[in-house]
N, C-alpha and C positions, 0 to 999 in steps of 0.2 A: 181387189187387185193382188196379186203374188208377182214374186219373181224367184226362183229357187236356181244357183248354181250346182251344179251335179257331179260330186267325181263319181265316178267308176258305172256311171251309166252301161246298159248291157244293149248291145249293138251287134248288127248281125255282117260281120264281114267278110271278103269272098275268102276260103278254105284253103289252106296252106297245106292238107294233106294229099298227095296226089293218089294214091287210092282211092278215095272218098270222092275226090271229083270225078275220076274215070269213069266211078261206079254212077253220079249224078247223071253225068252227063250220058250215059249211055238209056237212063232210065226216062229223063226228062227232059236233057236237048240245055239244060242249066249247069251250069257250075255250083258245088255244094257252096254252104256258107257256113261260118263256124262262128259261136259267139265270142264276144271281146267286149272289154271295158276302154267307155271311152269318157273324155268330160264332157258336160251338155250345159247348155244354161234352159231354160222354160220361162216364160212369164205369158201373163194374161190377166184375165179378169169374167166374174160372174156377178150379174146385174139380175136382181132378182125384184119385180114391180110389181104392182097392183092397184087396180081403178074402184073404187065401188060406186056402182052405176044406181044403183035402188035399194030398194031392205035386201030385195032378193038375186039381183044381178051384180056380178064383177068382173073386170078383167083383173086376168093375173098373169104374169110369164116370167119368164128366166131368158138370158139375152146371155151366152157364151161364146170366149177368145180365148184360143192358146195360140202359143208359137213357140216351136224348140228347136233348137238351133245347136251342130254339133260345134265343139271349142279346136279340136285340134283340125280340123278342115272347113273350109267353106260350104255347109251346105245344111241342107233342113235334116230334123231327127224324122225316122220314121214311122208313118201311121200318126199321125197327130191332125183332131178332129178340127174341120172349119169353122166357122165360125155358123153359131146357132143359133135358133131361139125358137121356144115354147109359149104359145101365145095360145090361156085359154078364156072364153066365155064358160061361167061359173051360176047357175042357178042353184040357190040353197034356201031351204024352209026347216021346218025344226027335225024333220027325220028325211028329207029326200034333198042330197045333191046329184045333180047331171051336170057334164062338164062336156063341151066341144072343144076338142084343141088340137092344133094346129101344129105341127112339127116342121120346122124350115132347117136345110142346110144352105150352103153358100158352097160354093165348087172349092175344093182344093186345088190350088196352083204351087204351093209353098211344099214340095214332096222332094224325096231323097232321091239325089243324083245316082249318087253312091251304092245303094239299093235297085235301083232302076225301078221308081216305085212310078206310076201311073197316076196322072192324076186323076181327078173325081169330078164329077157334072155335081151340081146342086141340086136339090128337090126339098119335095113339099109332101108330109103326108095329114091324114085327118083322123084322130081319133074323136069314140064316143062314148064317155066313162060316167058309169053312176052308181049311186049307193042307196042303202034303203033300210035306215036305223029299226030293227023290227023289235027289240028290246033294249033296256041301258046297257046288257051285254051282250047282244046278239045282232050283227047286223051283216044284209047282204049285198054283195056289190060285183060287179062287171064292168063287162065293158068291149067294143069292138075296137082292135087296132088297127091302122091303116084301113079303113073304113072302103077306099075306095079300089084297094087292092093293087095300088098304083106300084109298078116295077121299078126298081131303082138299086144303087150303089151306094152301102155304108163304108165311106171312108177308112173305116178301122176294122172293114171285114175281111177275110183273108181270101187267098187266092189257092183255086182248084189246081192241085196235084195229080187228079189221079185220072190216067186216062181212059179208064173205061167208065165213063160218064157221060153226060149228054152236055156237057162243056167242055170246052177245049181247056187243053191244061194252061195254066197262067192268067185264063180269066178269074175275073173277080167274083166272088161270093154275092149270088143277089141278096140285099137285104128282104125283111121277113114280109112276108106277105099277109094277107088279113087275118086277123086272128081273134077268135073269141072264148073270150073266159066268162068266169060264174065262181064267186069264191064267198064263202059264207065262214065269217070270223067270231068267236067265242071270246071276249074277254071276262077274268075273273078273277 
């Protein structure tokens, strides 16, 4: 658990230069923003668990809360991740683990007024991550992310500027789409 008060938090507010907005608003249809300090408070908590099911099976996950909240106005800080949790099925023997797991958010409703920040649906992705100890310093490991290549919105992803794109400007950044690695690590 934390709780952390924050002076001089950097906060994005609307633009006090009237040049800069003119020139915003003629490019984006937005009013610029300019940064400023402001106080914040944060608190949450990260719950880190695990089951061991057999010699060879375990669950394990992480269960995370934030909440940040600005001090001199009524309202939420911005971009602050819902609440989460990483739930994996763990198979391990003496050189091979595989891991299923499970990536959950919870929608964000708790977003900046002030900002005109958007809130966020929840979702669900699947990864499928393994390793494969090929010597005491050498071993190889992968893994596919978002397995099912399922489309969604990361909360803490930014939002499209630029209008020649195939999104409209102000939409949000989709999160990553399926992805596969292969990384073979040398220690020594």
């Amino acid at each position: 658990m934390f709780y952390r008060y924050i002076d001089d938090y950097i906060q994005g507010i609307p633009s006090t230069n009237m040049t800069a907005n003119m020139v915003s608003t003629m490019m984006s249809g937005n009013p610029a923003l300019m940064f400023d300090n402001i106080d914040a408070e944060m608190y949450g908590a990260d719950l880190g668990y695990g089951y061991k099911l057999s010699d060879h099976f375990s669950l394990e996950g992480t269960l995370s809360y934030v909440r940040g909240k600005r001090d001199d106005e009524d309202d939420n800080l911005y971009r602050i991740a819902p609440l989460n949790n990483r739930l994996a099925l763990v198979y391990g023997s003496n050189a091979i683990k595989v891991k299923v797991e499970s990536v959950l958010y919870a929608k964000q409703s708790k977003v900046s007024s002030f900002n005109d920040e958007e809130k966020t649906s929840g979702y669900g992705i699947i990864n499928l991550l393994g390793s494969y100890q090929l010597t005491q310093q050498l071993s190889l490991s992968g893994g596919i992310e978002n397995l099912l290549n399922h489309r969604y919105q990361d909360h803490l992803a930014g939002y499209n500027r630029n209008s020649d794109s195939d999104m409209a400007v102000g939409d949000r950044l989709a999160g990553s789409g399926r992805n596969v690695y292969v990384s073979l690590s040398l220690n020594w």
